[in-house]
SEPA-235704 format. One record per atom (N, C-alpha, C): residue in one letter; x, y, z; atom name. Coordinates in steps of 0.05 Angstrom, whole numbers, m for minus. Last residue first. Layout:
! residues N
<r a,<X,Y,Z>,CA>
...
//
This chain:
! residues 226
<r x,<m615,894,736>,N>
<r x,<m630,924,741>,CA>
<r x,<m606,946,762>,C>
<r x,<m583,865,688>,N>
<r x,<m588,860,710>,CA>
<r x,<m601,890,723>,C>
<r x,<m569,862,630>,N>
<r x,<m591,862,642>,CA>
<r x,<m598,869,675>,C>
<r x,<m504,864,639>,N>
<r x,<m522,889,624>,CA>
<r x,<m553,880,632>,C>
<r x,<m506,805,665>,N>
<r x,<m498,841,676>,CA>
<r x,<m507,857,670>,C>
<r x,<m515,781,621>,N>
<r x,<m529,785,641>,CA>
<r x,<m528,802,662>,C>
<r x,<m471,793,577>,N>
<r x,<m499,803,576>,CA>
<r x,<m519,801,592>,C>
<r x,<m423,774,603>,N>
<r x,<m438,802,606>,CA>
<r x,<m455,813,598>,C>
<r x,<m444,728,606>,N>
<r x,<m440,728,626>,CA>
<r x,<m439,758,627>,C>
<r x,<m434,717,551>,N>
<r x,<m463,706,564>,CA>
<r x,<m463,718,587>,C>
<r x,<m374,716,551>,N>
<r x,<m405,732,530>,CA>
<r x,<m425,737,543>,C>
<r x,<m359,679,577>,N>
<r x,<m351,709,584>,CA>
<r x,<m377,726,569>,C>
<r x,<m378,640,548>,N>
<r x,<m389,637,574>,CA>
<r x,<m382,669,580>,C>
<r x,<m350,644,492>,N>
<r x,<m381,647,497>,CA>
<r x,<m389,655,526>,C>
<r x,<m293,648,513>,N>
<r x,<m305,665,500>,CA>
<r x,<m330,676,506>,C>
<r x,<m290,583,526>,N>
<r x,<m289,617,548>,CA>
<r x,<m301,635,545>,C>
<r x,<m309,564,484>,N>
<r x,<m318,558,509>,CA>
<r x,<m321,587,531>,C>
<r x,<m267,579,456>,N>
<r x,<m290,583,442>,CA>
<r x,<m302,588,469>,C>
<r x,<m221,565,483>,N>
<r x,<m220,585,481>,CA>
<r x,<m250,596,466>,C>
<r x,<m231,498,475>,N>
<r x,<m220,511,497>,CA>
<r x,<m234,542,503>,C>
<r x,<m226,500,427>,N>
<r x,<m240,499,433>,CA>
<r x,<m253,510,459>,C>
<r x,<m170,518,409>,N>
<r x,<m201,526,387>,CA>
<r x,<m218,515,409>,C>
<r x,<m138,480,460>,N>
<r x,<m135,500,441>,CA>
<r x,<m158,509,433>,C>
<r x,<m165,426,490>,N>
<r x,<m156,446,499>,CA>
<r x,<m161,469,466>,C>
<r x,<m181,377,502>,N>
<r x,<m198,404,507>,CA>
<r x,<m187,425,510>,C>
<r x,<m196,318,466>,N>
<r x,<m186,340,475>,CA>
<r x,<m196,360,478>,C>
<r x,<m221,265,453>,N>
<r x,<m228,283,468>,CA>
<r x,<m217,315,474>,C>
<r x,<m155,229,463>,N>
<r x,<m182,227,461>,CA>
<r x,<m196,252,472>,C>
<r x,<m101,225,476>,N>
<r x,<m110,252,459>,CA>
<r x,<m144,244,456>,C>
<r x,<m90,172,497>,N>
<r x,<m91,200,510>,CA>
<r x,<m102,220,508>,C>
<r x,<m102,144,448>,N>
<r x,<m130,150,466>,CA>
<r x,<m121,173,491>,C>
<r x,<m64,145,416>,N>
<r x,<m82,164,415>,CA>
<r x,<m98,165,432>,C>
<r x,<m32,105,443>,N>
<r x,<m18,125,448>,CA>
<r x,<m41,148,441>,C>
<r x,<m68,62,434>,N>
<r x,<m59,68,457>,CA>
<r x,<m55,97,466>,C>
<r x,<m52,55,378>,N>
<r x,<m88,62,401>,CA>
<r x,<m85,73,418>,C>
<r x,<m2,39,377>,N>
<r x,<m15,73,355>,CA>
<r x,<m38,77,380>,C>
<r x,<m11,m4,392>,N>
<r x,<17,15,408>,CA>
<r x,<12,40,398>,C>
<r x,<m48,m31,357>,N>
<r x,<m55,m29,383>,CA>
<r x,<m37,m6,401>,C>
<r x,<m4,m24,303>,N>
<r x,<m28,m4,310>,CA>
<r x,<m43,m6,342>,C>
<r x,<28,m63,322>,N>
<r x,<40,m37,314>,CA>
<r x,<14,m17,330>,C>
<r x,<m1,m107,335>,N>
<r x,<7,m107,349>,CA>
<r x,<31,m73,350>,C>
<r x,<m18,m119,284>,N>
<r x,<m33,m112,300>,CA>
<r x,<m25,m98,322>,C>
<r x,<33,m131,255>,N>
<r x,<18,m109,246>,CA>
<r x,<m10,m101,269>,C>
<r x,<44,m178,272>,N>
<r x,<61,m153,283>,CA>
<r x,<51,m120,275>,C>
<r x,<8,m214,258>,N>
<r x,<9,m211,290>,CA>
<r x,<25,m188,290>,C>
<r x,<12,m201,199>,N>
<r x,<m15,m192,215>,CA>
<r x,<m10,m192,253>,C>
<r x,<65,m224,200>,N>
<r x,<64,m206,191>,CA>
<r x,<32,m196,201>,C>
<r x,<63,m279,218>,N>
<r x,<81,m263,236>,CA>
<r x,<67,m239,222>,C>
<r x,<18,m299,177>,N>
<r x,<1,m295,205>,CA>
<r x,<23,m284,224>,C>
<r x,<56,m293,131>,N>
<r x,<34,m281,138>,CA>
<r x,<26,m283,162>,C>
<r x,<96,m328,145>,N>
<r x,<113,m299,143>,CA>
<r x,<84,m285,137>,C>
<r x,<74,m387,144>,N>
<r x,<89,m371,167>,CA>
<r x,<96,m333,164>,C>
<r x,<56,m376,95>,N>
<r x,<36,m373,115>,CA>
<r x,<44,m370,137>,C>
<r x,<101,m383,66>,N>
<r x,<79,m358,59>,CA>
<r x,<60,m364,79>,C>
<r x,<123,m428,77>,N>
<r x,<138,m411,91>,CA>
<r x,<113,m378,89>,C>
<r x,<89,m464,63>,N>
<r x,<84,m466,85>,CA>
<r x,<104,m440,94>,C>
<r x,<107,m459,6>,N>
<r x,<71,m460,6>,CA>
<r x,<79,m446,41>,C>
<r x,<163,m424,m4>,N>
<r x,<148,m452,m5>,CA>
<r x,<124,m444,7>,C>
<r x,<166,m383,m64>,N>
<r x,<182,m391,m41>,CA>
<r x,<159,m410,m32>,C>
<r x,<170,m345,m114>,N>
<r x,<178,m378,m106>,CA>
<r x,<191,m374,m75>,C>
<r x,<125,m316,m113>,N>
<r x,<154,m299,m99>,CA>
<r x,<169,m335,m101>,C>
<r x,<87,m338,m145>,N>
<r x,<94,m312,m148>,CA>
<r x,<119,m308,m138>,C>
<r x,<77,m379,m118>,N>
<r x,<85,m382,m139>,CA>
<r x,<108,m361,m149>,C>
<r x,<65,m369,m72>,N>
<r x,<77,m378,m61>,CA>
<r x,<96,m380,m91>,C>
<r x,<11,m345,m84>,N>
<r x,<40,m323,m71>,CA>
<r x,<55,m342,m76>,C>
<r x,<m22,m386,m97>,N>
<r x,<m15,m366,m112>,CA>
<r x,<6,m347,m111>,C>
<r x,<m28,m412,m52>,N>
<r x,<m10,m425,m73>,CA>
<r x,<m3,m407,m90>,C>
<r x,<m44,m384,m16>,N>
<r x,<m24,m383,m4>,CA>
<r x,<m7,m397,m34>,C>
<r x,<m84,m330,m64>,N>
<r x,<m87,m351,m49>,CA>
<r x,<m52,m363,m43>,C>
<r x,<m98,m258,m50>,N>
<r x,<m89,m283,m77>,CA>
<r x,<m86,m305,m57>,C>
<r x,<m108,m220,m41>,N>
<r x,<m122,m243,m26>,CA>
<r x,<m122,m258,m48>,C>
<r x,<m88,m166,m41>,N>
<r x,<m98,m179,m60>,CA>
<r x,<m110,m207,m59>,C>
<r x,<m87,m155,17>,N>
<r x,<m101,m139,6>,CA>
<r x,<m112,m153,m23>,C>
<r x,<m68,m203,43>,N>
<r x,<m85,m200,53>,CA>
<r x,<m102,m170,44>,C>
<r x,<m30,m236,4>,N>
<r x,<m49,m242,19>,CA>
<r x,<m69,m227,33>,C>
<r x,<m1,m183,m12>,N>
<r x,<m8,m203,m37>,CA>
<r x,<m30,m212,m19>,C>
<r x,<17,m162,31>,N>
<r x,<m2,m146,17>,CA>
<r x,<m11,m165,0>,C>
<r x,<52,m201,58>,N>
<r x,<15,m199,73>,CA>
<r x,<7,m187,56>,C>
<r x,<93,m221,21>,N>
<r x,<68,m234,36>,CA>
<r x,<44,m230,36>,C>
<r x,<115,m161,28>,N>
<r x,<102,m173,4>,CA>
<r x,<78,m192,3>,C>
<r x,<131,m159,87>,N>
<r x,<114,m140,71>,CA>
<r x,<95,m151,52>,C>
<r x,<169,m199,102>,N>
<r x,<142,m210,101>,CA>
<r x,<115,m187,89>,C>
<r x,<219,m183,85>,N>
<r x,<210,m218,80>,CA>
<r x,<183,m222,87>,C>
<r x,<218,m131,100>,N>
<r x,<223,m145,81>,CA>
<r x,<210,m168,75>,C>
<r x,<179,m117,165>,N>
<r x,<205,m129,157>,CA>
<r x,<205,m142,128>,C>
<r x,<132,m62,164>,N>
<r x,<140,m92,163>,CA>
<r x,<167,m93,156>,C>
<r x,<126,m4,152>,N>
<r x,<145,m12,173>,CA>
<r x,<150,m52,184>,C>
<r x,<87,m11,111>,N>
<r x,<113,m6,96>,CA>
<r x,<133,m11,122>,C>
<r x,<49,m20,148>,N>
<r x,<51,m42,137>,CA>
<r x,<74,m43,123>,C>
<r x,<44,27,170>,N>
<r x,<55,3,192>,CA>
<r x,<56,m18,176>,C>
<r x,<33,61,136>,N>
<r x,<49,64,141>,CA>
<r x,<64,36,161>,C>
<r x,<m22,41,130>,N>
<r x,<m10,38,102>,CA>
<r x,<19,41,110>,C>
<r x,<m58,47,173>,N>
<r x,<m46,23,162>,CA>
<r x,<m22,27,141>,C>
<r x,<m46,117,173>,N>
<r x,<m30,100,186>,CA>
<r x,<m24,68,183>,C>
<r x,<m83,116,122>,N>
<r x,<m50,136,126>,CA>
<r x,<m35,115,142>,C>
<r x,<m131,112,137>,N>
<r x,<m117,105,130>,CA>
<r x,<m83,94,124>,C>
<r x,<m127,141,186>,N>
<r x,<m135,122,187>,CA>
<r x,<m120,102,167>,C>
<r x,<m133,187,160>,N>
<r x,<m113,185,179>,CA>
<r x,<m106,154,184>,C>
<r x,<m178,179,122>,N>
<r x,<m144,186,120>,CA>
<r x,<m136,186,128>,C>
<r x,<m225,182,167>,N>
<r x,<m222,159,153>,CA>
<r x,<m185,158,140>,C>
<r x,<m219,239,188>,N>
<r x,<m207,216,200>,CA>
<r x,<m206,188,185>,C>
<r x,<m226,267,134>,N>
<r x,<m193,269,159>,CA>
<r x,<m188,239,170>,C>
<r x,<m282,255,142>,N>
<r x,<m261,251,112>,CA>
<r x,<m230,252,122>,C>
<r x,<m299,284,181>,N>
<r x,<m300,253,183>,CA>
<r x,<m273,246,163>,C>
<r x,<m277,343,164>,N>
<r x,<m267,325,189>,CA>
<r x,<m267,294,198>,C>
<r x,<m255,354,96>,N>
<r x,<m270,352,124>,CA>
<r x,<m270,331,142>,C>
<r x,<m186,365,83>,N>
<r x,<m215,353,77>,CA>
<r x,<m230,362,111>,C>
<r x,<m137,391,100>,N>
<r x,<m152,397,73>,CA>
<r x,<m186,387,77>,C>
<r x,<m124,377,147>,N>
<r x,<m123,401,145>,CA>
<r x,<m143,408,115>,C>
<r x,<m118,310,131>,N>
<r x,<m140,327,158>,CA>
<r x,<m140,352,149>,C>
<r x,<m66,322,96>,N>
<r x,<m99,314,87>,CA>
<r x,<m119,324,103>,C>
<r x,<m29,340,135>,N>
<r x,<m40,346,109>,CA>
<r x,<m66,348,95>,C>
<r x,<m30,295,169>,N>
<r x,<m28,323,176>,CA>
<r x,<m37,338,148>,C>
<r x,<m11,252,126>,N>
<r x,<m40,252,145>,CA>
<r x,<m50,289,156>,C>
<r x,<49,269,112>,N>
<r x,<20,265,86>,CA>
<r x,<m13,264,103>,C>
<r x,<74,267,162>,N>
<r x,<63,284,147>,CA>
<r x,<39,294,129>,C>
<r x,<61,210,164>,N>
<r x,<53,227,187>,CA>
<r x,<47,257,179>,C>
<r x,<92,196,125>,N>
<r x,<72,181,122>,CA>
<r x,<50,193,143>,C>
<r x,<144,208,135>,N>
<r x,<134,219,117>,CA>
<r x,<104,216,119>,C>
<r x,<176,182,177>,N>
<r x,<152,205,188>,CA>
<r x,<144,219,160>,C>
<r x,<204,144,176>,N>
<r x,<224,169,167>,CA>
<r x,<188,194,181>,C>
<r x,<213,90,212>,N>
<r x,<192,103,183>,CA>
<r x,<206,125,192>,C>
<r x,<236,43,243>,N>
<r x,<248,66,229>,CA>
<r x,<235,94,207>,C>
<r x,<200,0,251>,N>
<r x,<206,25,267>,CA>
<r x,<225,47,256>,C>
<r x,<242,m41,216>,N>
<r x,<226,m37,221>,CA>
<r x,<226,m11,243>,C>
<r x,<296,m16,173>,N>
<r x,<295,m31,194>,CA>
<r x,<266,m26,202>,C>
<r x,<318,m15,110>,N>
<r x,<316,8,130>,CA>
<r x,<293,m22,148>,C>
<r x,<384,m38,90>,N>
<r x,<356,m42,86>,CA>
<r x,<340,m29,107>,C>
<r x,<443,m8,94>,N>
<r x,<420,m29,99>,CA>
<r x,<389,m22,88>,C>
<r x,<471,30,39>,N>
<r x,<470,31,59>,CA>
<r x,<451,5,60>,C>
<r x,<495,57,m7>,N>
<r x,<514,46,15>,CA>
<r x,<498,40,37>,C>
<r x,<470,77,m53>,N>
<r x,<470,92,m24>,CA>
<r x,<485,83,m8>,C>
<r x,<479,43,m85>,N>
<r x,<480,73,m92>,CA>
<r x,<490,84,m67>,C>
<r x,<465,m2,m68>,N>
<r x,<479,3,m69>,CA>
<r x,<504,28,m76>,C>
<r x,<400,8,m56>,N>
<r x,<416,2,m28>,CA>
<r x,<444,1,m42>,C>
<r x,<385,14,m118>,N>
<r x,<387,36,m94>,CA>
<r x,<399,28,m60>,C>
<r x,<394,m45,m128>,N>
<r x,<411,m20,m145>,CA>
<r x,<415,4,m127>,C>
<r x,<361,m69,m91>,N>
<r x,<392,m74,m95>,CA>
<r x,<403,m50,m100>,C>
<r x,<313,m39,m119>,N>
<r x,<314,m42,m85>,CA>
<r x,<351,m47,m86>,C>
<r x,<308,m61,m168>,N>
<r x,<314,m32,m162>,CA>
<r x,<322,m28,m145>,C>
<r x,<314,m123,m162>,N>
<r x,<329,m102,m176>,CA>
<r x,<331,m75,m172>,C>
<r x,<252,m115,m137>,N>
<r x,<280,m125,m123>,CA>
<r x,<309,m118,m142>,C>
<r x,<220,m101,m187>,N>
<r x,<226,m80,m152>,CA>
<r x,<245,m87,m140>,C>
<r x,<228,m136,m220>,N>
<r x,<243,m111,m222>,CA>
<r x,<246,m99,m198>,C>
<r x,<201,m181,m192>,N>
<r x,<244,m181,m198>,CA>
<r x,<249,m159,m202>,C>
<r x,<158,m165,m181>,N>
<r x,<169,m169,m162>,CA>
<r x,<199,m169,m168>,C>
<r x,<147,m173,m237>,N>
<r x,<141,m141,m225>,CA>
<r x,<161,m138,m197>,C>
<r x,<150,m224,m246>,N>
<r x,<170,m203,m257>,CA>
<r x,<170,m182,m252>,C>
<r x,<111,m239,m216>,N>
<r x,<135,m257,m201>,CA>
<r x,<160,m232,m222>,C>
<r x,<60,m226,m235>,N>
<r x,<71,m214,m207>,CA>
<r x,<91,m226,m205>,C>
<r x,<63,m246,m277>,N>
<r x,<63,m225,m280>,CA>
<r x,<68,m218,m251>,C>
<r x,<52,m300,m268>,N>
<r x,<66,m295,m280>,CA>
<r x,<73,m268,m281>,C>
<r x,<m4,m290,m243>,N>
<r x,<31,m297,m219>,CA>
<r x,<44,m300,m229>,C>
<r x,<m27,m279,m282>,N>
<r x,<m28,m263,m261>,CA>
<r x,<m3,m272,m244>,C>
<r x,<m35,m328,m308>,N>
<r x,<m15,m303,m325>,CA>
<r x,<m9,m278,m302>,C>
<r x,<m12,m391,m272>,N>
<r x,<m24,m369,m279>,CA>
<r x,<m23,m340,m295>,C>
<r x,<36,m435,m293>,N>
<r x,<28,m419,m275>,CA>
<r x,<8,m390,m286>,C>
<r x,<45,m448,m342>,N>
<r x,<51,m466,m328>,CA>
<r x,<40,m459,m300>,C>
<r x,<30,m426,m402>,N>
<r x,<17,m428,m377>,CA>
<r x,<27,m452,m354>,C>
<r x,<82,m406,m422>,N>
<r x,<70,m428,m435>,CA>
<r x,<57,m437,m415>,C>
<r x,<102,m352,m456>,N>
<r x,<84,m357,m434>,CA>
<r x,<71,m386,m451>,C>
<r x,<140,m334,m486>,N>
<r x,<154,m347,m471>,CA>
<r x,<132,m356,m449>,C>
<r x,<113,m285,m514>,N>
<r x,<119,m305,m528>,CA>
<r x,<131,m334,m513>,C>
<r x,<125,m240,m471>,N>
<r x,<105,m257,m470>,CA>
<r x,<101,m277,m486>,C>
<r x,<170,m208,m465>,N>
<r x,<171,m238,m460>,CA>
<r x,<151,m258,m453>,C>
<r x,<147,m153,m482>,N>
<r x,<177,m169,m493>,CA>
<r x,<175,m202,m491>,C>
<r x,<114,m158,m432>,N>
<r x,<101,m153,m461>,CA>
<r x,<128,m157,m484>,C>
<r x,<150,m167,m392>,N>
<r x,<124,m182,m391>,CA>
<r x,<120,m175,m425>,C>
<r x,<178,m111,m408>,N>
<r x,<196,m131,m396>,CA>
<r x,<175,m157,m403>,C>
<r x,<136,m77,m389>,N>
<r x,<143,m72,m415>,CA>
<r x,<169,m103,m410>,C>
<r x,<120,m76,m339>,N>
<r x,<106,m92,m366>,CA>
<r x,<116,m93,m389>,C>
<r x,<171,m70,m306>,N>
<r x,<160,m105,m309>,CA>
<r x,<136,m105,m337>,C>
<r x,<168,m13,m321>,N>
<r x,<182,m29,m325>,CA>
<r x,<179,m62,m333>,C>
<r x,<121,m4,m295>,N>
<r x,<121,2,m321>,CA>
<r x,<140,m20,m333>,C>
<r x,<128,m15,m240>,N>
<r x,<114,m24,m258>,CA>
<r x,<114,m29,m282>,C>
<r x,<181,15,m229>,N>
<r x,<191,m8,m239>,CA>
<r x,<160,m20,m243>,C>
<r x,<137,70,m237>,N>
<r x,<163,64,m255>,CA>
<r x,<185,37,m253>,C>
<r x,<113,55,m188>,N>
<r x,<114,63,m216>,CA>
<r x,<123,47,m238>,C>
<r x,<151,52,m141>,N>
<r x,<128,29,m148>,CA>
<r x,<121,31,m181>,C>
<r x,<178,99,m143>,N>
<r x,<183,86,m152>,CA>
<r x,<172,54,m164>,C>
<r x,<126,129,m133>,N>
<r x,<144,136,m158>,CA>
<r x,<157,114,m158>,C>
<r x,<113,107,m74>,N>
<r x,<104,111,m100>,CA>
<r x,<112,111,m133>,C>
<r x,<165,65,m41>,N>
<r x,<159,91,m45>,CA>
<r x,<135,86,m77>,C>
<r x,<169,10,m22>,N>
<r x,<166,24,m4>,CA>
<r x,<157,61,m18>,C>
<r x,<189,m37,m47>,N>
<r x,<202,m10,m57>,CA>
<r x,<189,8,m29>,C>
<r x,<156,m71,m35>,N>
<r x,<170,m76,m35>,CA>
<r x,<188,m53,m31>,C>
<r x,<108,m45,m44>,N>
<r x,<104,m67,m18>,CA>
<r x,<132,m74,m14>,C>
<r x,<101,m40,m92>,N>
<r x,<97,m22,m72>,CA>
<r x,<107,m27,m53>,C>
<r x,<97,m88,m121>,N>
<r x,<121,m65,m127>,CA>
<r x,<130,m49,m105>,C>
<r x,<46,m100,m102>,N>
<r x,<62,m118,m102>,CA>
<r x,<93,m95,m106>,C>
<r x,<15,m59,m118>,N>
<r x,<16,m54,m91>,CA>
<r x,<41,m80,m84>,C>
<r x,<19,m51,m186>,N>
<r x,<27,m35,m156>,CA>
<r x,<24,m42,m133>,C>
<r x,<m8,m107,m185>,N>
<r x,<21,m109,m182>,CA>
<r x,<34,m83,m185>,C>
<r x,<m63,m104,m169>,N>
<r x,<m45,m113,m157>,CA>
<r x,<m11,m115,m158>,C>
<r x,<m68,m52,m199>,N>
<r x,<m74,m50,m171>,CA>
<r x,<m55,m69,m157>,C>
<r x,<m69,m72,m256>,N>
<r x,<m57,m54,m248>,CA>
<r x,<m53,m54,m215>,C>
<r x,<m93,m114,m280>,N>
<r x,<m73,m126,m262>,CA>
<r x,<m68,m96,m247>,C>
<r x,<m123,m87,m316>,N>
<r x,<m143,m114,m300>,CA>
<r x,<m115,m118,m275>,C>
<r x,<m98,m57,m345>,N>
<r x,<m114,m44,m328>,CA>
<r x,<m130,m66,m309>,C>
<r x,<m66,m88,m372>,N>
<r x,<m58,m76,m352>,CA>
<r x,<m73,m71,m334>,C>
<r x,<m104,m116,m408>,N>
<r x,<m90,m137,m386>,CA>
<r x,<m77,m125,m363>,C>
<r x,<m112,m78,m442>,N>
<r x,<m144,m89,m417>,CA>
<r x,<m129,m106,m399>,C>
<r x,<m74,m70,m466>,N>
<r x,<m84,m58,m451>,CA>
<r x,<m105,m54,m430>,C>
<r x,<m66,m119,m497>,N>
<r x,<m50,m114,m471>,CA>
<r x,<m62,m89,m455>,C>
<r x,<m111,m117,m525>,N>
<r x,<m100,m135,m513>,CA>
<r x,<m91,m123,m480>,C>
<r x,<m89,m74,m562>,N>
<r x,<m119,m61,m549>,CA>
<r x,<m119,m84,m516>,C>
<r x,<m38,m83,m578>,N>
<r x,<m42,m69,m560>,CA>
<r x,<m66,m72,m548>,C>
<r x,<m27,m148,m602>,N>
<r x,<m48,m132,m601>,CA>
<r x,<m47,m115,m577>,C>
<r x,<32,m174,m610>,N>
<r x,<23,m144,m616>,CA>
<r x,<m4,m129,m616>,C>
<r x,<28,m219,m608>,N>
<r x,<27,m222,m634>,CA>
<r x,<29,m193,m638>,C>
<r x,<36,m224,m557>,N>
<r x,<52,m233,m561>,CA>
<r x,<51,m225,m601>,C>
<r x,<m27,m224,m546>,N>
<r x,<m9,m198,m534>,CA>
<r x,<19,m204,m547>,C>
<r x,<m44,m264,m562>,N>
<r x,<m58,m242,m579>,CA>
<r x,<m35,m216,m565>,C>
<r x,<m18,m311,m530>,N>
<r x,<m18,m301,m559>,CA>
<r x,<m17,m276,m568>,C>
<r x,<m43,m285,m474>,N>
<r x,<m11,m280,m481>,CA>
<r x,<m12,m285,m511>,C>
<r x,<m95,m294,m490>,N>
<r x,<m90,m274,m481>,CA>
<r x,<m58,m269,m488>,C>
<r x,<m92,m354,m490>,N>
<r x,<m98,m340,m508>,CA>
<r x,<m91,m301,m506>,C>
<r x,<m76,m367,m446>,N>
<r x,<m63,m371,m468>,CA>
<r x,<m68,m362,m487>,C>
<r x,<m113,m347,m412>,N>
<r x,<m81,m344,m402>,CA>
<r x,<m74,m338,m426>,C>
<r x,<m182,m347,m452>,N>
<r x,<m159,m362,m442>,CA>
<r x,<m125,m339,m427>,C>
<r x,<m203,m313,m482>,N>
<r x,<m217,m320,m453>,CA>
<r x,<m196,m333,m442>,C>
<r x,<m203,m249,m526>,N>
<r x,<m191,m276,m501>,CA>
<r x,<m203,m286,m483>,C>
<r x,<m260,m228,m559>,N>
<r x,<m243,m228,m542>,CA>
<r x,<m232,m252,m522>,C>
<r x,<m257,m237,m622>,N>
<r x,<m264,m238,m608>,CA>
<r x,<m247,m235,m585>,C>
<r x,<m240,m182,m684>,N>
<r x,<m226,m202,m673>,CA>
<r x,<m246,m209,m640>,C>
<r x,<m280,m168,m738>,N>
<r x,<m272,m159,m711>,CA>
<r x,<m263,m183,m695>,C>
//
C-alpha cells in the first residue's frame, strides 16, 4: 500500500503519475477555496463550476510541470483564476457588453433571500438573509478587488499568498483589500439603515391578529355583562 504524500512535491508526482485516489483528496482539500476564488470572479454558481472543473482538469494535465516554486495551493488558484478570466472575456464578448458595474446587482440575490425566509423558520430566515446579503455586496465589488478580499478575507490566505496567486504586487493586494472591506462596509451600513425603518413592523398578520383578538375579547365581555 502506497504511503500518503506529505510533500507539494510529492503530491504533484503521485498526481502526475495518475494516482486518482491522490488527486482526489487534493480536490476535496482545495474545493472551497478555489470555488469561491472562480466565484468571486464569474459572479454566477454554475458557472464557478464548471470553469472549476475546468482549471482541474487543466492542473491534473499540467501537473508534471509542478516544480514547487510557489505553493501547490497558489498554484492551483492562479489556473482556476485564468480559467474564470477566460470565461468572463469569452462571455463579455458573446454578449457585447461591459463588465457589470458596482450597484448594478440584477436583484437575483434578493430573490433567492425572499425565498429562503418563506421556506425555513424564522431565526433560520434571518441568519439567510443575512447571509444572502454579504454574499451579494461582495459580488457588487468592483473586479479588481472582489478576488482580493474573498482570497483574503474568506480564505485568509496570506497578502504573499494572493499576491502569488493573481501576480500582482504584495502592496497593490493590500491596497485593493482594505478599499474592498471599506466599500463593503460601507454597502451594508446603507442596507442597515434602510432596514431599520422596517424594524418592528406593525402592520399586515399582525396588525390584524391584534384586532381580531381585542374585538374577541371585547365581545366576550359583553356577552358577560348582566
Amino acid at each position: 500500500m502506497a504511503s500518503t504524500p506529505q510533500t507539494d512535491a510529492e503530491i504533484a508526482q503521485r498526481v502526475a503519475a495518475g494516482d486518482t485516489a491522490v488527486f482526489t483528496a487534493l480536490m476535496r482539500k482545495h474545493n472551497r477555496a478555489l470555488f469561491r476564488t472562480a466565484r468571486s470572479i464569474l459572479r454566477d454558481d454554475a458557472d464557478a463550476e464548471d470553469a472549476l472543473q475546468d482549471g482541474y482538469l487543466a492542473a491534473y494535465r499540467a501537473m508534471h510541470t509542478f516544480r514547487g516554486d510557489a505553493r501547490l495551493s497558489t498554484w492551483l488558484v492562479r489556473i482556476v483564476a485564468n480559467e474564470a478570466l477566460a470565461r468572463l472575456r469569452k462571455r463579455v464578448r458573446l454578449a457585447e457588453v461591459i463588465p457589470i458595474e458596482p450597484g448594478s446587482h440584477d436583484g437575483a440575490a434578493a430573490e433567492r433571500v425572499a425565498a429562503d425566509a418563506a421556506a425555513e423558520p424564522e431565526r433560520a430566515a434571518v441568519s439567510t438573509q443575512t447571509l444572502r446579503l454579504i454574499e451579494a455586496r461582495i459580488d457588487d465589488l468592483p473586479d479588481a478587488f472582489r478576488t482580493v478580499f474573498v482570497l483574503r478575507a474568506l480564505e485568509e490566505m496570506s497578502v504573499e499568498e494572493v499576491a502569488a496567486s493573481l501576480a500582482i504586487p504584495e502592496a497593490t493586494v493590500r491596497t485593493r483589500f482594505f478599499r474592498a472591506r471599506a466599500m463593503l462596509r460601507e454597502s451594508l451600513a446603507r442596507e442597515l439603515d434602510l432596514a431599520m425603518d422596517d424594524a418592528f413592523a406593525f402592520d399586515g398578520e399582525r396588525c390584524d391578529r391584534i384586532v381580531a383578538g381585542v374585538l374577541e375579547r371585547l365581545a366576550q365581555t359583553k356577552g358577560e355583562t348582566p
